[in-house]
C-alpha positions in Angstrom: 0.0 0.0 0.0 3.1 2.4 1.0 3.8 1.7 -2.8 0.5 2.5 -4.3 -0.3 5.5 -2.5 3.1 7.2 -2.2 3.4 6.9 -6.1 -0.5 8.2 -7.2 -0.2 11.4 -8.7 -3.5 12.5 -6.7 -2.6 11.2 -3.2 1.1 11.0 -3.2 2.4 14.3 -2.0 -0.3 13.7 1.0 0.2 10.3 1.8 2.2 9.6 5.2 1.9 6.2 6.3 -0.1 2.6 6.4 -1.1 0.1 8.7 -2.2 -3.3 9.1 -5.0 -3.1 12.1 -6.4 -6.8 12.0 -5.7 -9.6 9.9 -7.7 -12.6 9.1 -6.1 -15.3 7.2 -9.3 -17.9 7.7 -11.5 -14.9 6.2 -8.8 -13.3 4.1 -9.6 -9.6 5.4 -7.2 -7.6 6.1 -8.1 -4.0 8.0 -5.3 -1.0 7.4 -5.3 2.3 8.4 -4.1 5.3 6.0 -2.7 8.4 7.2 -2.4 11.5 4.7 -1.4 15.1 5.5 -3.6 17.5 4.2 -3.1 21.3 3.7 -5.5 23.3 5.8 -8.7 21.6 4.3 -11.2 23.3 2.4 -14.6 21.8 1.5 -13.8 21.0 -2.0 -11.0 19.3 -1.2 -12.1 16.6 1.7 -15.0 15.6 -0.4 -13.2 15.2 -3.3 -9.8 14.2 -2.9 -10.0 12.6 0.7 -13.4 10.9 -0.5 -12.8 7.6 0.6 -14.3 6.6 -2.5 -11.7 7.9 -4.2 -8.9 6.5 -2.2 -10.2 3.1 -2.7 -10.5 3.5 -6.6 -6.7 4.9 -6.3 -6.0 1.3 -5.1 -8.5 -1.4 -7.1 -7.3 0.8 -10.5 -3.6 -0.3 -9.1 -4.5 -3.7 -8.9 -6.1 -3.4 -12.6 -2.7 -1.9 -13.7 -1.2 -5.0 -12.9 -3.4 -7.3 -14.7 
């Protein structure tokens, strides 16, 4: 994830850090937790590019790019 986010042209100069939080290998979930630094926030901004749809596209169009 480090990989994916640090490298997107939309997130990278925000992204900070991620986390595993819980792991399940029976269930195959995996829980992580994203940290992104953020100029002082404007409206605009958090519901567009901190949408967490749009941070979840960022990584499932990754995973297409490697297919």
């Amino acid at each position: 994830l480090t990989d994916v986010y640090s490298s997107s042209p939309a997130l990278g100069r925000y992204f900070r850090s991620a986390q595993v939080v819980y792991y399940s290998n029976a269930s195959s979930t995996v829980f992580y937790q994203l940290e992104f630094s953020v100029p002082p926030s404007t409206e605009e901004f958090m519901e567009n590019t901190m949408n967490p749809d749009f941070i979840r596209n960022v990584l499932r169009q990754n995973i297409y790019d490697e297919d």
